[in-house]
C-alpha positions as CSV (number, residue, x, y, z in Angstrom):
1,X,-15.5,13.3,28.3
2,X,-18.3,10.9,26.4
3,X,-16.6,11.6,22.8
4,X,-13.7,9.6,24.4
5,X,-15.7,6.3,26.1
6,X,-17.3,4.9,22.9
7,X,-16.9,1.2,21.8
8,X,-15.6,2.2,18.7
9,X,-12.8,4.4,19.8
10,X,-12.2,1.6,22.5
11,X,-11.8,-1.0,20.2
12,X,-9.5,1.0,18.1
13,X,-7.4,2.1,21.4
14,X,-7.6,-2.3,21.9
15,X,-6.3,-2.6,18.3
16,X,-3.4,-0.6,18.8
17,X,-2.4,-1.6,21.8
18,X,-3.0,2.0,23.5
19,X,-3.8,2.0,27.2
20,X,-6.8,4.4,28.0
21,X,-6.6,6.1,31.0
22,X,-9.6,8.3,31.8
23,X,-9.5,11.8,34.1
24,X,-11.7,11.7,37.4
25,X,-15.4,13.5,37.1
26,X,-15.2,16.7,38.0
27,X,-11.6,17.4,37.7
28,X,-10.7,19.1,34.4
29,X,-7.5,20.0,35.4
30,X,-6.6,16.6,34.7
31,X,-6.2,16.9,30.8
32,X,-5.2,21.0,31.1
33,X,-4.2,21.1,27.2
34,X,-7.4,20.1,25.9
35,X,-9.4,22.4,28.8
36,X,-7.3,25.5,27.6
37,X,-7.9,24.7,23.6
38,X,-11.9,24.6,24.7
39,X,-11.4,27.5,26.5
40,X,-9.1,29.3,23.3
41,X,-12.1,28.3,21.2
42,X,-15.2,29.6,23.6
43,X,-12.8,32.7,23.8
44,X,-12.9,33.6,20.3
45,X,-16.2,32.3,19.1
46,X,-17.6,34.8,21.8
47,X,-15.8,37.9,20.3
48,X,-16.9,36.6,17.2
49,X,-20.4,36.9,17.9
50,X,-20.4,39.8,19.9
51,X,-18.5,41.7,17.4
52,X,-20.9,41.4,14.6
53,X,-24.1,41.1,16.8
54,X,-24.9,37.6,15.7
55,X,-27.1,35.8,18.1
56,X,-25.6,32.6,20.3
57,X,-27.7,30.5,18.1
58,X,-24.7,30.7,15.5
59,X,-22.6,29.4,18.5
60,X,-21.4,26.6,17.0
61,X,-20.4,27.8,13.6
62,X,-18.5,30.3,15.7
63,X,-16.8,27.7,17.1
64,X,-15.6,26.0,13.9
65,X,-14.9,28.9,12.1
66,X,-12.5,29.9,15.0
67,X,-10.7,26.3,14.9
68,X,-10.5,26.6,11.2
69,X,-8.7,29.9,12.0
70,X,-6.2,28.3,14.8
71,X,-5.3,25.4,12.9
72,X,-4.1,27.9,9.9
73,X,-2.2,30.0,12.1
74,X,2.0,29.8,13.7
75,X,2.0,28.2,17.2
76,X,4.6,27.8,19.6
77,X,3.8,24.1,19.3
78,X,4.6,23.5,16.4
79,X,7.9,25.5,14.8
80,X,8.1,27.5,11.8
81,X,4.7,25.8,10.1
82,X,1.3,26.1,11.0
83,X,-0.5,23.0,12.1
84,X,-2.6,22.3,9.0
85,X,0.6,22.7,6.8
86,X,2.2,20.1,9.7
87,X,-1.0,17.6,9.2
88,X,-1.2,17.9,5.3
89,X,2.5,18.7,4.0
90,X,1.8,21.6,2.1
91,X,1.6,25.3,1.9
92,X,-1.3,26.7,3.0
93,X,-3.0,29.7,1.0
94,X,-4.7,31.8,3.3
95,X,-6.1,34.6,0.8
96,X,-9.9,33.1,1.4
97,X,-9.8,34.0,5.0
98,X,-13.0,36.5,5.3
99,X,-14.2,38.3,8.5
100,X,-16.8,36.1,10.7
101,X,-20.0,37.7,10.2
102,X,-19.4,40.1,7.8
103,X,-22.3,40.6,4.9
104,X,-21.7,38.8,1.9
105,X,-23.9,38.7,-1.2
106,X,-24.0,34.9,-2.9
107,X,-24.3,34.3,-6.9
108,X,-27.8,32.7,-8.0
109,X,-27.2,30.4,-10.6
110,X,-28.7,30.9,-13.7
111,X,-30.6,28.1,-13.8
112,X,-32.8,29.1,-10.4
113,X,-33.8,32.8,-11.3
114,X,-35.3,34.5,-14.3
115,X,-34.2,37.2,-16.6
116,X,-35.1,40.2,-14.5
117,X,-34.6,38.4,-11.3
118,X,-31.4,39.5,-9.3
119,X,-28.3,37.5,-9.5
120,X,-27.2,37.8,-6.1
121,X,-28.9,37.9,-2.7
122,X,-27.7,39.4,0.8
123,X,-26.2,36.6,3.4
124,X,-24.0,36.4,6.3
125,X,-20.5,34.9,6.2
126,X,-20.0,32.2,8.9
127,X,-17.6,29.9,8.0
128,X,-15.8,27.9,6.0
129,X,-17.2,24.4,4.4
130,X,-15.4,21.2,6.2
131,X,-15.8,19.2,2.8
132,X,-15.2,21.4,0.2
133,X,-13.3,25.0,-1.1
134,X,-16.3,27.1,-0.3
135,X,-17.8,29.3,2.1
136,X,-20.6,28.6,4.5
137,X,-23.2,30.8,4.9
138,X,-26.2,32.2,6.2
139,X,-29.3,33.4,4.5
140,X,-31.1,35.5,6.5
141,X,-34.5,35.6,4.2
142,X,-35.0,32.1,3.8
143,X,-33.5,30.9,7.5
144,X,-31.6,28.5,6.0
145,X,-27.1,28.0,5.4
146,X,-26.2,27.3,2.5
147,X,-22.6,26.2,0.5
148,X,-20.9,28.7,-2.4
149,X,-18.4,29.9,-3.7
150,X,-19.3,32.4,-5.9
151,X,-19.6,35.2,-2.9
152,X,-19.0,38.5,-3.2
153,X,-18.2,39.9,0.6
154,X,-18.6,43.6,2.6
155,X,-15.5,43.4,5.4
156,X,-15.9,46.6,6.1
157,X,-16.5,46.4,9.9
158,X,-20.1,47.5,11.3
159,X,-18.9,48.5,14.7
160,X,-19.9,52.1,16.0
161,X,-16.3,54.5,15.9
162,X,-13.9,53.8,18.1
163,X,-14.1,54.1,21.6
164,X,-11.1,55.8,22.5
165,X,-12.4,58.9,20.0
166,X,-15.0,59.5,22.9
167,X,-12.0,59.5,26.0
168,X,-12.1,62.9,27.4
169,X,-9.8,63.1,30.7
170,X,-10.3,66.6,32.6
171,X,-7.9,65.3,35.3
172,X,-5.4,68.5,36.7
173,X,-2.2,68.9,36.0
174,X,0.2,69.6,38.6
175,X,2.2,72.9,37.2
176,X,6.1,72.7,38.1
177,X,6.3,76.4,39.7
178,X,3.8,76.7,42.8
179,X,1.6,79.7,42.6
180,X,2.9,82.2,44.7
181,X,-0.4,83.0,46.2
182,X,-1.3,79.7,48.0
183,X,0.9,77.1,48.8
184,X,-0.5,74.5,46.8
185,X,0.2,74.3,42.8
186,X,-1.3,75.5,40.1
187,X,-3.5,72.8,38.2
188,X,-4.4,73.3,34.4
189,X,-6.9,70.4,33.3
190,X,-6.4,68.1,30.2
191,X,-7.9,68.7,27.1
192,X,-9.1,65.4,25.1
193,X,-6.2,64.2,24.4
194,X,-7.6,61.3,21.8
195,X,-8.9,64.6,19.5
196,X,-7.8,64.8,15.7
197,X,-7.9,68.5,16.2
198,X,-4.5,70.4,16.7
C-alpha cells in the first residue's frame, strides 16, 4: 500500500479534489480487484519461469513481460477492444509477441566486432522494452540485459515430450457377459491408451 501514501500522489489526489480513502493493514480484501490482478500477474510470471527454467532472479521481468501480455489481450472488462487499444485509440499489432524465455540470438553492430568476428551472439528473450519498439533481453555471457531489435529468436519450446505420452493405465475392465466359471466378471486390462501405435 506505500506506492499509494506519497506526498506527491496526495497532493495530486488534493488538486483534484479526490477523497483518498485508504484499506485497513492487514486486510486485502478490501481493494479485491487490484489483489486478484497481483495475484493474475504472480500466476503467470511463475509459469513463466518455471516453463523455461529461468531462475526467480528474472522475477520481475516476468512480471512485466506478463502485464505487457494482459494489457494486449480481450477482457471481459473492457468490450470488444483490448485495454491498450482502449488507453491509446488504436489498433494494436501483436505480430512481435515472442515466447518468454525462449533463445534468441541479437545482431552486433558493425561497428563493435571485426571482420571475422560473429555477427550475432546467443541471449534470452525476456521482455519487451517500456520506452521503445524493441526487445529486452538477457545475455547470458556477459551477465548483463540489453535493448535490440535486430533479434533473431528459437520458439521452439525446450520442454521434455509431453506428459500424457508417458500415461499408461492397466486398470480392468469389467467385461459385459460374466464368466461362467466364477461369479464375478471377466476383467481385460487397458492398454496405453495415449500410444501413437494402432
Amino acid at each position: 500500500m506505500g506506492e499509494f501514501v506519497k506526498q506527491e500522489f496526495d497532493a495530486y489526489l488534493s488538486k483534484h479534489g479526490i477523497q483518498h480513502q485508504k484499506t485497513v493493514p492487514y486486510t486485502p480484501q478490501q481493494n479485491g480487484v487490484a489483489e486478484r490482478k497481483n495475484k493474475t500477474l504472480v500466476e503467470m510470471a511463475r509459469c513463466m519461469l518455471y516453463s523455461k527454467g529461468l531462475h526467480k532472479k528474472f522475477w520481475a521481468e516476468a512480471i512485466c513481460c506478463a502485464n505487457f501480455i494482459l494489457n494486449t489481450v480481450p477482457t471481459k472488462v473492457v468490450k470488444n477492444v483490448t485495454p491498450k487499444e482502449k488507453w491509446n485509440g488504436r489498433n494494436l499489432d501483436i505480430s512481435n509477441f515472442k515466447v518468454f524465455g525462449c533463445e534468441c540470438w541479437a545482431h552486433i553492430p558493425d561497428e563493435k566486432r571485426k571482420k571475422l568476428e560473429p555477427k550475432s551472439h546467443k541471449c534470452i528473450f525476456i521482455g519487451y522494452d517500456e520506452n521503445s519498439k524493441a526487445y529486452r533481453l538477457f545475455d547470458p555471457s556477459s551477465q548483463s540485459f540489453i535493448i535490440r531489435t535486430d533479434v533473431q529468436f528459437h520458439e521452439v519450446s525446450s520442454r521434455p515430450e509431453s506428459v500424457e505420452s508417458h500415461i499408461t493405465l492397466n486398470l480392468p475392465i469389467p467385461l459385459v457377459t460374466p464368466n461362467p466359471v466364477t461369479p464375478f466378471f471377466s476383467y481385460v486390462p487397458l492398454i496405453d491408451v495415449y500410444s501413437s501405435s494402432p
